[in-house]
C-alpha positions as CSV (number, residue, x, y, z in Angstrom):
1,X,-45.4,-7.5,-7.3
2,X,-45.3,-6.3,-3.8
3,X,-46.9,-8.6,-1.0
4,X,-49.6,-7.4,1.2
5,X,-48.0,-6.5,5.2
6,X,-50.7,-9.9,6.1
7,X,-49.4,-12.4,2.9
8,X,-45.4,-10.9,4.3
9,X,-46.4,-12.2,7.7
10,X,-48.4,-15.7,6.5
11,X,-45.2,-16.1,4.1
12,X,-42.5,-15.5,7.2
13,X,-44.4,-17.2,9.6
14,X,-45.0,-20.7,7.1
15,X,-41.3,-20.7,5.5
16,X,-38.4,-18.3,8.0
17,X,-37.7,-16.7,5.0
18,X,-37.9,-13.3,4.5
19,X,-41.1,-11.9,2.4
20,X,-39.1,-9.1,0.4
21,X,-37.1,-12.0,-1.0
22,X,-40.2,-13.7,-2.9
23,X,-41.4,-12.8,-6.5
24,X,-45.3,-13.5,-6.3
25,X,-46.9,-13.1,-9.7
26,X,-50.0,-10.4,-9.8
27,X,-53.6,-11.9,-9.3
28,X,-55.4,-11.3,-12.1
29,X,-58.8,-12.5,-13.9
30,X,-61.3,-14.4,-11.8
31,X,-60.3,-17.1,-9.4
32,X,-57.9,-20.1,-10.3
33,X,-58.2,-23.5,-9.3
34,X,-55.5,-26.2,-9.5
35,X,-55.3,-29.7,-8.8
36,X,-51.8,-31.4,-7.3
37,X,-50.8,-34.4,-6.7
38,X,-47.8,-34.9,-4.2
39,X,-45.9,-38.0,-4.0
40,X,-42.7,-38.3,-1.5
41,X,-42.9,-38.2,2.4
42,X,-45.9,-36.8,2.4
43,X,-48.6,-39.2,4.6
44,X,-48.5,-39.7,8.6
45,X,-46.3,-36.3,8.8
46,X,-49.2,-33.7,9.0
47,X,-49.4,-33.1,5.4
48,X,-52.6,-32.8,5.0
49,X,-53.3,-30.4,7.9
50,X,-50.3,-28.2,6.8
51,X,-51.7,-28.1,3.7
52,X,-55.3,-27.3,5.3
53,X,-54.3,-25.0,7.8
54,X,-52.2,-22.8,5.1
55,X,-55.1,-22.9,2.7
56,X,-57.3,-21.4,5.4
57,X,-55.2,-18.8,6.3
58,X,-54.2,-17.7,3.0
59,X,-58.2,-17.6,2.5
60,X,-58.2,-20.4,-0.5
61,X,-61.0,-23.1,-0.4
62,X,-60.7,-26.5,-1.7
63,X,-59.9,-29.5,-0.3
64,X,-56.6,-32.2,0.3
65,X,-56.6,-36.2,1.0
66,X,-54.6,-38.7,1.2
67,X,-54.8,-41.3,-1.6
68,X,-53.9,-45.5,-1.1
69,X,-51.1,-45.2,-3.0
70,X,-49.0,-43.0,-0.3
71,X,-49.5,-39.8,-2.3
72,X,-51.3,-36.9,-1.3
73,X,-53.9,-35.1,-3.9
74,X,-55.5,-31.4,-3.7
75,X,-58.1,-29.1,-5.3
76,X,-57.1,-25.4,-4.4
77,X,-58.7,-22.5,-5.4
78,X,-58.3,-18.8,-5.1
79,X,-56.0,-15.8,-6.3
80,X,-53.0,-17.2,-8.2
81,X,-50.5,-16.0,-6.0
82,X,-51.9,-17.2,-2.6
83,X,-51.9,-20.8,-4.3
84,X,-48.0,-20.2,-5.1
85,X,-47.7,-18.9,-1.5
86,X,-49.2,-22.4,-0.4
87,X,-47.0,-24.4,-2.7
88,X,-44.2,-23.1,-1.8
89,X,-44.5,-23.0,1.9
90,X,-45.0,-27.0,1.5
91,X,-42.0,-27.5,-0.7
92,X,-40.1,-25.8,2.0
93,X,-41.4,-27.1,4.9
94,X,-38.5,-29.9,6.7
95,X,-40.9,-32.3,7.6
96,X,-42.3,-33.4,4.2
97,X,-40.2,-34.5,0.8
98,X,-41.6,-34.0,-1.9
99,X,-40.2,-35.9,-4.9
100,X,-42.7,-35.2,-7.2
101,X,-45.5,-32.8,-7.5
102,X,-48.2,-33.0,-10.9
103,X,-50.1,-29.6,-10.9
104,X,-53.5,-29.4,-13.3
105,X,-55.4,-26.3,-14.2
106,X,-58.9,-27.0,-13.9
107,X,-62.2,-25.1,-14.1
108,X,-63.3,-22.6,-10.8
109,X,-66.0,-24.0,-8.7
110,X,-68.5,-21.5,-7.9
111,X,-70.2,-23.1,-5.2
112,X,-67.5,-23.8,-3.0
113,X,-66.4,-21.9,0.2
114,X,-63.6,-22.8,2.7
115,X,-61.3,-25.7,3.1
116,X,-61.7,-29.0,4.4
117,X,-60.3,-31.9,5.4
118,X,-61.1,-35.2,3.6
């Protein structure tokens, strides 16, 4: 699938990469939602506003905390690829390591618009 001229630019912009190098599976169906669960370095680097301000600018809605065990959990919902766009702009980004992530399918909210914070 070819990326949009705006996802090439959000995609540049969040990894240095080059967009025509990414293989972004097709939307398709009605919205997606996933639940992840980072462990690593992912707490007092900006984690959790990466992860919000990518979300927002990739229009997905949802929402990302920290949890007490040093991890880092997220709902995200939206088109399929834009969540893989997201994903992988955190994977790549220096200041986090990620050791392990745990990614859940889970049922689309309907009543849910934007992405905050909690």
């Amino acid at each position: 699938m070819k990326l949009s001229k705006a996802a090439k630019r959000i995609w540049e912009s969040l990894t240095g990469s080059k967009a025509e190098d990414v293989k972004v599976p097709a939307a398709s169906g009605p919205l997606s939602r996933v639940h992840l669960r980072f462990e690593g370095t992912v707490q007092q680097v900006g984690f959790r506003y990466e992860t919000y301000r990518t979300a927002t600018r990739l229009g997905l809605s949802g929402w990302v905390r920290n949890n007490p065990d040093g991890s880092v959990e997220a709902q995200v919902q939206g088109p399929i690829n834009r969540i893989e766009i997201l994903i992988a702009a955190l994977e790549k980004n220096p200041r986090f390591e990620i050791l392990r992530m745990q990614r859940t399918q889970i049922e689309p909210r309907k009543d849910e618009n934007g992405f905050r914070l909690s």
